[in-house]
C-alpha positions as CSV (number, residue, x, y, z in Angstrom):
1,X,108.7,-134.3,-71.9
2,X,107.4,-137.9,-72.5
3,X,103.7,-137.8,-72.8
4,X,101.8,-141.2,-72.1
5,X,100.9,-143.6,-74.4
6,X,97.5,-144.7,-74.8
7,X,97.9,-147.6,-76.6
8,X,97.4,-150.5,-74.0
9,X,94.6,-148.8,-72.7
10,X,92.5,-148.4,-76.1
11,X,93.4,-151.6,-77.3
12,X,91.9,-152.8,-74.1
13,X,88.7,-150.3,-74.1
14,X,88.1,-151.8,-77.7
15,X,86.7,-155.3,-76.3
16,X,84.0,-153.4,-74.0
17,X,82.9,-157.2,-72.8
18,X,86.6,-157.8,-71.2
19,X,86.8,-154.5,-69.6
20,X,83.3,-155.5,-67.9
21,X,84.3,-159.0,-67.0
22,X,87.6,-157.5,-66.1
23,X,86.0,-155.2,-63.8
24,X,83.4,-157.4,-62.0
25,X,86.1,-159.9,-61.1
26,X,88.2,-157.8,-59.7
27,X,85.7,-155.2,-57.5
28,X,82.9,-157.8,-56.7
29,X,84.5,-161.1,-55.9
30,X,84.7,-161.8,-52.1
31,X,88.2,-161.8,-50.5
32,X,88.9,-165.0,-48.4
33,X,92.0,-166.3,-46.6
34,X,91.9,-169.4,-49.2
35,X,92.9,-166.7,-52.3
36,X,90.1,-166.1,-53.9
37,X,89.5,-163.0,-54.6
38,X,91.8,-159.8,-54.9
39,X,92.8,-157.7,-51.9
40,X,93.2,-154.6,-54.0
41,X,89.5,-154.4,-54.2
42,X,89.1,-153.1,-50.4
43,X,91.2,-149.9,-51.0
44,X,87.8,-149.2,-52.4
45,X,84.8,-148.6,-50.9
46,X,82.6,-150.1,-48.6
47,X,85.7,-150.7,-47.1
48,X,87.2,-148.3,-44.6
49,X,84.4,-145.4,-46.3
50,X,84.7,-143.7,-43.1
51,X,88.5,-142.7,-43.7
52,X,87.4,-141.9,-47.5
53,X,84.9,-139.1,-46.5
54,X,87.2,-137.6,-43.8
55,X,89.1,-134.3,-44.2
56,X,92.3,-136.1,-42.3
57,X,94.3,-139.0,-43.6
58,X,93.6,-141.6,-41.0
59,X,94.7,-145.5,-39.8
60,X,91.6,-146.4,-42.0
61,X,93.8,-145.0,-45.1
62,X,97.0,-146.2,-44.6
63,X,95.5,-149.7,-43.7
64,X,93.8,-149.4,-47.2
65,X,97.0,-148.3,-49.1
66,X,98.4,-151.7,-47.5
67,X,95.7,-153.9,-50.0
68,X,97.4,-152.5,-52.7
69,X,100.8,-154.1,-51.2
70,X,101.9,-150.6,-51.0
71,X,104.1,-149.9,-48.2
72,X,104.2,-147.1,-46.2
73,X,107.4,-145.9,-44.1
74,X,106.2,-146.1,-40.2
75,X,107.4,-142.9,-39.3
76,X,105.9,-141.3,-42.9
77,X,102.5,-143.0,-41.6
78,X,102.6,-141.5,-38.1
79,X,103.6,-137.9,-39.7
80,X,100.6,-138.1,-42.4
81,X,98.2,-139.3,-39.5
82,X,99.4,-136.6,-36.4
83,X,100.9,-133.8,-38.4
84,X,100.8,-133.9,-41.8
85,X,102.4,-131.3,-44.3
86,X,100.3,-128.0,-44.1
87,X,99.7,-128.2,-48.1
88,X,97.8,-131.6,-47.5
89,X,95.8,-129.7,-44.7
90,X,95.1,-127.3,-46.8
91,X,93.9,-129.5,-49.8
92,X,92.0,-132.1,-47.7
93,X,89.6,-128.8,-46.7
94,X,89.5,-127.1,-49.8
95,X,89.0,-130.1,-52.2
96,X,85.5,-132.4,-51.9
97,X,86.0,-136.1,-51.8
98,X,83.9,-136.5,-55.1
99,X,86.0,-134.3,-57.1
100,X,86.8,-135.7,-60.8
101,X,89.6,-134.8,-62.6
102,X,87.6,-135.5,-66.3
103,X,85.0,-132.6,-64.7
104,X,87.8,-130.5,-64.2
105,X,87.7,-128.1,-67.2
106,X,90.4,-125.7,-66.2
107,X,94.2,-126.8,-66.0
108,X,94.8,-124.2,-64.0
109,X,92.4,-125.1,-61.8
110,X,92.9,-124.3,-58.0
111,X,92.0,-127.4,-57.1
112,X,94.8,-129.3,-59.4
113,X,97.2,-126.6,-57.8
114,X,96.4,-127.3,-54.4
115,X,96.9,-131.7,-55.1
116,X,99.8,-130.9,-56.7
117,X,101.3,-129.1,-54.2
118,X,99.9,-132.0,-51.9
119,X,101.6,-134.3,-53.9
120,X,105.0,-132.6,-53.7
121,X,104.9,-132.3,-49.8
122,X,103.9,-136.0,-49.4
123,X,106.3,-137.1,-52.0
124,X,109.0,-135.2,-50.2
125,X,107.9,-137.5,-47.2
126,X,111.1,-140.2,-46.2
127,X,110.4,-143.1,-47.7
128,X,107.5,-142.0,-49.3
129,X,107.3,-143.0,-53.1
130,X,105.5,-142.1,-56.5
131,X,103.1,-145.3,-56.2
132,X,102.8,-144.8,-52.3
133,X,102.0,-140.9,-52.6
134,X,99.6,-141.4,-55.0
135,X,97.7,-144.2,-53.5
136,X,97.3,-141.9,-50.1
137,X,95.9,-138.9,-52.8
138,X,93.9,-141.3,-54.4
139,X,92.1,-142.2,-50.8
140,X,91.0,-138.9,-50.3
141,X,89.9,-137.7,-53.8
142,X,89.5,-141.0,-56.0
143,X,88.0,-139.5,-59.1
144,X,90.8,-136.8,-58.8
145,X,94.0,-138.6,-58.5
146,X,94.9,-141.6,-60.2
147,X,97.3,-144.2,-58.5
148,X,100.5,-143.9,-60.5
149,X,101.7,-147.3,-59.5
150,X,104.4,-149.4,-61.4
151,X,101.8,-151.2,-63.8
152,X,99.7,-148.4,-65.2
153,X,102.7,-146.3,-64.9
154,X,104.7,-149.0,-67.7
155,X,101.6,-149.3,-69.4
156,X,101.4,-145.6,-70.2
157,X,105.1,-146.1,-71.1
158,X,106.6,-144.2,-68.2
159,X,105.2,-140.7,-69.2
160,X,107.2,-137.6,-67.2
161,X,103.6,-136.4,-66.6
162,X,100.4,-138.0,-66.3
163,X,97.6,-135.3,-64.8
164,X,97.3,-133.1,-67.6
165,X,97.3,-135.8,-70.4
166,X,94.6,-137.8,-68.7
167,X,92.4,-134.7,-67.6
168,X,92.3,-133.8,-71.3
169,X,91.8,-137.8,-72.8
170,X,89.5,-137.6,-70.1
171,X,87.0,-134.5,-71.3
172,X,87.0,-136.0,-74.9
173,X,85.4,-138.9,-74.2
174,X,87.1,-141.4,-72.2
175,X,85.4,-140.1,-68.6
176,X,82.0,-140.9,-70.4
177,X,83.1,-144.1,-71.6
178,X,84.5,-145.7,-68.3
179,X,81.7,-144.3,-66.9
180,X,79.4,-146.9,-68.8
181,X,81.3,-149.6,-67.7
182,X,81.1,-148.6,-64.0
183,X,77.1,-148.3,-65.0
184,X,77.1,-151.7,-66.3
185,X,78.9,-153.6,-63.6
186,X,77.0,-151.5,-61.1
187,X,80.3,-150.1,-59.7
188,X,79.2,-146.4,-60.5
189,X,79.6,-144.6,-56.9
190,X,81.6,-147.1,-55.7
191,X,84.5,-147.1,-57.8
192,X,86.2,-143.8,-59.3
193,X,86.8,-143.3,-63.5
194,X,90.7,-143.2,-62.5
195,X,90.4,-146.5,-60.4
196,X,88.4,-148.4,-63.4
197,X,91.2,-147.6,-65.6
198,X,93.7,-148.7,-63.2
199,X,91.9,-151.7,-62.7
200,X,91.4,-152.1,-66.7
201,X,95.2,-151.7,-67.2
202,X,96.4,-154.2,-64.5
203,X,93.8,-157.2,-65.5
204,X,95.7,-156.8,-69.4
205,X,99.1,-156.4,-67.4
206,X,98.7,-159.3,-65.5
207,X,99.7,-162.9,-65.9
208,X,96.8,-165.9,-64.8
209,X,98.5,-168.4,-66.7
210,X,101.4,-168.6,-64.1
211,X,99.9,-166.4,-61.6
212,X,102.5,-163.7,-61.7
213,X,101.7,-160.3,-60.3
214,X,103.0,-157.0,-61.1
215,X,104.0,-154.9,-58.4
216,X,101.5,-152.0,-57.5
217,X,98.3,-154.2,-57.3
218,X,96.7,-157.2,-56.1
């Protein structure tokens, strides 16, 4: 089983200053029609924090998976909004909003089973794919699932699994350390360990000089 590779993600971590700059550009500067700005940043909160809080995936959530130019199927949308797969029910009233998967200290944890199983049904959704599943998990529990999208997916070198490898990077240290930068940029509460790192990995991924941008985020 392929395990990720960190490497892209603590060469960037080693220039602190970037990571904050990185950061800052991309979750504070105001969208506008004229480009400036990146859409990506209103999957996050303020933006649609209604849906975020609510035990039900809702319009709010699929309109937010859409700033991450993630598509979602029609009918998959209408199915996850009217009658969703009983193991999302079940997940969305068992696991709180503000659970973190670097907190998590058990990998058997009934929460991890239950947004697993979660992920399976939704993935098993028509037209439904890994980045697109993930970013509809990563709505309702942001500090528990990260957003396996194309970029950080490449950029952990297309690992088989990703959960369990992250959970543990995560208790040694790398929770804390995020953290810090969320602290500094005054993003703490606003914006989720996972999402930092996804945001970290894209701003190294991307391309300003030509403007070219990876699929998964913009």
């Amino acid at each position: 089983m392929r395990e990720p590779d960190w490497t892209i993600l603590d060469d960037a971590l080693a220039y602190p200053q970037q990571c904050l700059g990185d950061l800052s550009a991309y979750h504070h500067l105001p969208v506008s029609l004229e480009g400036v700005g990146f859409i990506g940043r209103l999957f996050d909160p303020p933006m649609f924090a209604a849906s975020t809080a609510t035990p039900a995936v809702t319009p709010g959530d699929i309109l937010a998976v859409s700033m991450l130019s993630q598509v979602i199927p029609p009918r998959a949308a209408a199915c996850l909004v009217q009658s969703p797969p009983p193991e999302l029910v079940d997940a969305l009233q068992a696991i709180p909003p503000e659970a973190e998967l670097g907190k998590v200290d058990d990998p058997a944890s009934e929460w991890l089973r239950m947004a697993a199983a979660a992920q399976a049904a939704v993935a098993g959704m028509a037209g439904m794919t890994r980045s697109t599943t993930s970013a509809v998990l990563a709505r309702k529990w942001p500090g528990l699932v990260p957003i396996e999208d194309d970029v950080t997916m490449a950029a952990f070198g297309e690992p088989d699994t990703l959960w369990e490898p992250l959970r543990q990077r995560l208790r040694g240290g790398l929770h804390d350390q995020v953290e810090d930068l969320l602290i500094q940029t005054m993003l703490v509460g606003r914006v989720s360990v996972l999402r930092a790192i996804g945001t970290i990995l894209w701003m190294r991924q991307r391309d300003p000089a030509d403007g070219a941008v990876p699929p998964g985020f913009l």
